[in-house]
N, C-alpha and C positions, 0 to 999 in steps of 0.2 A: 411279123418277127418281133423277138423282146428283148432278150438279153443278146443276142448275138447285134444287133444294132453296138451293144459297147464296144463291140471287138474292134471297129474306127477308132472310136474314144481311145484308146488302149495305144494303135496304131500312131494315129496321128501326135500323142504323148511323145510315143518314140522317137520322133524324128522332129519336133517341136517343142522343146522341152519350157521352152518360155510360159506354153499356154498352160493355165491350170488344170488339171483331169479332171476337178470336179466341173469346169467350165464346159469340156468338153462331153462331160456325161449332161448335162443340159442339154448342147446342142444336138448330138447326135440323136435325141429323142424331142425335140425343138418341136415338131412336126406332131408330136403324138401329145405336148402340152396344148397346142393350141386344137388340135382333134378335141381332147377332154374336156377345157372349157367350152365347144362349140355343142357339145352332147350337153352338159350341165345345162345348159342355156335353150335349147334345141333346135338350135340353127341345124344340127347334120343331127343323122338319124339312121338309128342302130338298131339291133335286135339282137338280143341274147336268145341262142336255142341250142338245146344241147345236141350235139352229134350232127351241127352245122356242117363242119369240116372235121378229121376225124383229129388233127391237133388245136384246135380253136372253135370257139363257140358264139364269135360274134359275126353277127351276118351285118358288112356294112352297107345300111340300104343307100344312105344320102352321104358322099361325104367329098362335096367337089371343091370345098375352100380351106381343107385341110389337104389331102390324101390326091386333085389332082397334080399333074405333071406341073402344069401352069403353078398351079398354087404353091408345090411344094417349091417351087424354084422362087416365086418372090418372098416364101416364107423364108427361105434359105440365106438369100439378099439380104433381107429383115433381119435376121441376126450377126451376120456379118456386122452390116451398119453400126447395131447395136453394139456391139463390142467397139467399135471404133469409135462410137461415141461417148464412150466410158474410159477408155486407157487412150494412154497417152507413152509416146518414146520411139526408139530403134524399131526398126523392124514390124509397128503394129497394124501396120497395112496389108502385111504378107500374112499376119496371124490373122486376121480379120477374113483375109480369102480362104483361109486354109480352114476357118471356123464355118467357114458359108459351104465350103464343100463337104464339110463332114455333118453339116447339117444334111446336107442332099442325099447323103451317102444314105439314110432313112429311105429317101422313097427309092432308091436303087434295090435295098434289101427289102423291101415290101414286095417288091416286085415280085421276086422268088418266091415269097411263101402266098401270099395270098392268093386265092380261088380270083377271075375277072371282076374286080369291082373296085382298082384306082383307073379314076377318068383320066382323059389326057390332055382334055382343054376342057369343058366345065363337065356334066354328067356321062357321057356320053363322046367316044366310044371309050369302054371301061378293058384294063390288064391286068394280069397276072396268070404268073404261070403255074402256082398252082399245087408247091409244095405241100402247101398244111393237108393237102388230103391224105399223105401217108405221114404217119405215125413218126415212126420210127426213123427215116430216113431226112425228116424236116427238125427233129430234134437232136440228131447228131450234127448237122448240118450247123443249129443254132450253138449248142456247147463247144464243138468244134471252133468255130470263128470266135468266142469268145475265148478258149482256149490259147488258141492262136495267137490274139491280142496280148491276153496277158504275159505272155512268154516272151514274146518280144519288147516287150515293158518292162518286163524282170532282166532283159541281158543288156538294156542299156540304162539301170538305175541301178542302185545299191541300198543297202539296209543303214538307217540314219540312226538307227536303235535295234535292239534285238526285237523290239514288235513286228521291225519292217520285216524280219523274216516269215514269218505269218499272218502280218496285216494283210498281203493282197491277196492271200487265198483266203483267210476269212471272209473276205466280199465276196468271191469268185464262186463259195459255198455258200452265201447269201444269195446271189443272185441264181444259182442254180435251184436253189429252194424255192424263191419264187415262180421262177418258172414251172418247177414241178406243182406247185398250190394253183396253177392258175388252168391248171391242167385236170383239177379235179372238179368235178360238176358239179353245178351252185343244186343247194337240197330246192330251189327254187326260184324261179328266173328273177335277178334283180334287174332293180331299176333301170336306167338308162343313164340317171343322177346321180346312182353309187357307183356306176361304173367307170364314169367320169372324175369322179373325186379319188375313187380309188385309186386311177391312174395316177393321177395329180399327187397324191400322196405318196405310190412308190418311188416315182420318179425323182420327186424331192429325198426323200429317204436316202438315194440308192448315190443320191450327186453329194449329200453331206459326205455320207461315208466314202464318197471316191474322197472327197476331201480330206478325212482323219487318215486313211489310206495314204494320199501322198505325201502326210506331214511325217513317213516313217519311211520316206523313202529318199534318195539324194542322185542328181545324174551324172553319169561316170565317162 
């Protein structure tokens, strides 16, 4: 899963208005920065082929210290911490938990779309159920939850400018973009290093803009 991972971020906003969205568009993809770097480097290991699955092209061969169960729960912890060890005040204990679950909430949504290949304690025995193999029915599924997200972000904020009236659907039509581009088949299988930097690169991108995003928005 890609975009539809923000529809937490989105969520968890709503009813936590303290935490920053772009914070949150971090964590909720927490799990697929440290995936990125692990590929750069070639700790886990990947394969790009096309008409792998009929919505996704990456076959993940190795990936037990990002993507398993185990793993994704201490990575989850890990950023929890992290935030805790960075803010300070009221309440930063509760956002700290609530940031560690919407980290998690990644490998929950993995779950759905991916073919069997997140492990559940190191390689081996590997789930998923297995969405991405239809088309159609795993992309509605993805715009949908982000859909979702955003709608319920939009009835408990308000426009802090007349941009905030169309700032968060210009992301919401950014990130649907992406998904659509990612969706179209490389003229030739890239690296394993671009794919990883790639990552790294949207992810950043997508967390600035949640952030000019929420600076046009106010909670009501």
């Amino acid at each position: 899963m890609f975009i539809g991972h923000y529809a937490a971020a989105y969520a968890v906003k709503a009813v936590r208005p303290a935490v920053p969205l772009w914070v949150l568009f971090v964590a909720v993809q927490f799990i697929d920065y440290v995936w990125a770097v692990l590929v750069i480097f070639g700790v886990e290991k990947i394969r790009y082929e096309t008409g792998f699955t009929a919505a996704n092209a990456l076959d993940l061969i190795y990936i037990p210290y990002s993507h398993s169960l185990v793993g994704a729960l201490i990575w989850s912890i890990a950023f929890g911490l992290l935030y805790l060890a960075f803010k300070r005040g009221a309440g930063v204990r509760t956002s700290a938990l609530i940031l560690a679950t919407a980290a998690f909430s990644h490998w929950l949504a993995d779950l759905i779309v991916h073919v069997p290949d997140l492990p559940l304690i190191w390689n081996e025995p590997k789930v998923g159920l297995g969405l991405w193999r239809h088309f159609w029915a795993s992309q509605i599924v993805e715009v949908g939850l982000l859909l979702a997200g955003l709608i319920w972000y939009l009835r408990v904020t308000a426009p802090a400018a007349i941009s905030g009236r169309f700032a968060p659907w210009l992301l919401f039509a950014f990130l649907v973009g992406l998904q659509a581009y990612n969706l179209i088949p490389a003229p030739e299988p890239p690296t394993t290093t671009f794919i990883g930097a790639q990552a790294l690169a949207a992810f950043s991108v997508l967390a600035f803009l949640a952030w000019l995003t929420e600076r046009t928005r106010v909670s009501v």
